[in-house]
C-alpha positions in Angstrom: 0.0 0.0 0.0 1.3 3.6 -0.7 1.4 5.9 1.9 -0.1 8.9 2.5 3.1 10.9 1.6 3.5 9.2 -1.6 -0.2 9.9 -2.7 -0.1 13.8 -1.5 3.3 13.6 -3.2 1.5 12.7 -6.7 -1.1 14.5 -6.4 0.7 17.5 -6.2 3.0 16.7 -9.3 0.0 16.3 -11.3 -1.1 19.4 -9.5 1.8 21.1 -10.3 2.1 20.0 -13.9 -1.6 21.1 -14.2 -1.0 24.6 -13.0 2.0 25.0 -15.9 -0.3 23.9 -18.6 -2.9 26.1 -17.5 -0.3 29.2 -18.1 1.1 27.8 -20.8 -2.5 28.1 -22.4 -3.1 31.5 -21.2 0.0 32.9 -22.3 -0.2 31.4 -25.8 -3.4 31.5 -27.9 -2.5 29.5 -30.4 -1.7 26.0 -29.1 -1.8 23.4 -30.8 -3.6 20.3 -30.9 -1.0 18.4 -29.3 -0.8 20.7 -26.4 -4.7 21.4 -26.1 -5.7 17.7 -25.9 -2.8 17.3 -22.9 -3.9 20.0 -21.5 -7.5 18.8 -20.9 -6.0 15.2 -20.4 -4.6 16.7 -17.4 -7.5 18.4 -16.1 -9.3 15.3 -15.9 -6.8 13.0 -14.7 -6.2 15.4 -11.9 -10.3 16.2 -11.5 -10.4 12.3 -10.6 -7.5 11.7 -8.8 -8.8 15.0 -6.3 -12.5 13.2 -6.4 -11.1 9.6 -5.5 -8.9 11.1 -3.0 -11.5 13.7 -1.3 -13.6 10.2 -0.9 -11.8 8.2 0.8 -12.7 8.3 4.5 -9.3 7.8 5.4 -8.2 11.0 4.6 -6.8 12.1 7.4 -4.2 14.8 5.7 -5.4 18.5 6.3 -2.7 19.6 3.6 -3.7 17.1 1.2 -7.2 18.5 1.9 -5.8 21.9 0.9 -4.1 20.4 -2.2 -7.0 19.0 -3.5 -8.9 22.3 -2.5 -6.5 24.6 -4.2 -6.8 22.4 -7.4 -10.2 22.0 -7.6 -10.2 25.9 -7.2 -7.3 26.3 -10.2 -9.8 24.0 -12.7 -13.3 25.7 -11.4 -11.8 29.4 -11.7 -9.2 29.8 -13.8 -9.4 26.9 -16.3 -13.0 26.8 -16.4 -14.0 29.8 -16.7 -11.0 31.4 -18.3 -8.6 28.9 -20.2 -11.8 26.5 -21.2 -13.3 29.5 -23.0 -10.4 31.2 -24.7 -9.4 27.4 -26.5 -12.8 27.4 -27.2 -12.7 30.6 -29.6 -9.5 29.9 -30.7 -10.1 26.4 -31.9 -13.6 28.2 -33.6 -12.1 31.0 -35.0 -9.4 28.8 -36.7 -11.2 26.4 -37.7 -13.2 29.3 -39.6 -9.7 30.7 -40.6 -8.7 27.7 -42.7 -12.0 26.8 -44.1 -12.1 29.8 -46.0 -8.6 29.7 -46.6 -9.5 26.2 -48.7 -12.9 27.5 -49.8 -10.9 30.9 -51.2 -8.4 28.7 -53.6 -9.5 28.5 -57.1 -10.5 25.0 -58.4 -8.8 26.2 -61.6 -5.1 23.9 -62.5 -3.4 24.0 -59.3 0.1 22.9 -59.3 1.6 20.2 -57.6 2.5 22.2 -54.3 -0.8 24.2 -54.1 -2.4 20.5 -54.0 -0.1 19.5 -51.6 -0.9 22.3 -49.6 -4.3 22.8 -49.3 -3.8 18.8 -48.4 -2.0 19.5 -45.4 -4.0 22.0 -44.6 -6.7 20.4 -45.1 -5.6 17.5 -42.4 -5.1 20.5 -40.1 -8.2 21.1 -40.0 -10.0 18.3 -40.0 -7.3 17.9 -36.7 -8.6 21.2 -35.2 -12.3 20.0 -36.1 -12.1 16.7 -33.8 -10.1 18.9 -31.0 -13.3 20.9 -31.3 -15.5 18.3 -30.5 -13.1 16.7 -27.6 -13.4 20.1 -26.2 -16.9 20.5 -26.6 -17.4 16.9 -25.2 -15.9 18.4 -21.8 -17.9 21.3 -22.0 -21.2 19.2 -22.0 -20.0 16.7 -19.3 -18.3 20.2 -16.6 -22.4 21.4 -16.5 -24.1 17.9 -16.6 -22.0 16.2 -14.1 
């Protein structure tokens, strides 16, 4: 069995880590996919790991109490209702971005390169379309739950 050190310990790595992609994110408003998926990744691993911790009646640590207070506080006030949003309208007006970037390009005899780039960026986007929906998923499931 782990002690309790070990689990406050890991909770507040993940904590920790949680807290630098949340300012990562709100420094940089154009992250991308890679880095958004982690980031919400790690808002739910460390959402459950604070909801499985707070319900064990064993919990006898105050400052692991506090830690899982403080970091349900980070992901209620500042990624929720700051960070959430902002990814939100990025990923949106991005997604807008590069479909009219394609929809702009004349069907006319493209060369090789103009095919291969409206290709790629094509694949972006249908990337940035299914990060959408991840993020939208967690949207749904933060007022239903």
């Amino acid at each position: 069995m782990t002690s309790s050190e070990d689990i406050s310990q890991m909770f507040d790595n993940e904590s920790q880590k949680l807290q630098s992609l949340i300012d990562t994110a709100g420094l940089n408003s154009n992250l991308d996919v890679r880095e958004i998926v982690e980031t919400y990744y790690q808002v739910m691993n460390v959402s459950s790991m604070a909801t499985m911790l707070r319900g064990q009646s064993e919990l006898e640590s105050k400052s692991l109490l506090e830690k899982i207070n403080k970091t349900e506080k980070l992901i209620s006030e500042q990624f929720n209702s700051k960070t959430h949003q902002q990814i939100m309208k990025n990923l949106s007006d991005s997604i807008l971005a590069d479909t009219k970037k394609l929809q702009s390009g004349s069907s006319d005899k493209k060369s090789k390169e103009e095919i291969e780039l409206d290709a790629k960026l094509f694949e972006t986007l249908r990337q940035k379309m299914s990060t959408k929906e991840f993020v939208e998923q967690y949207d749904k499931n933060m007022y239903h739950d």
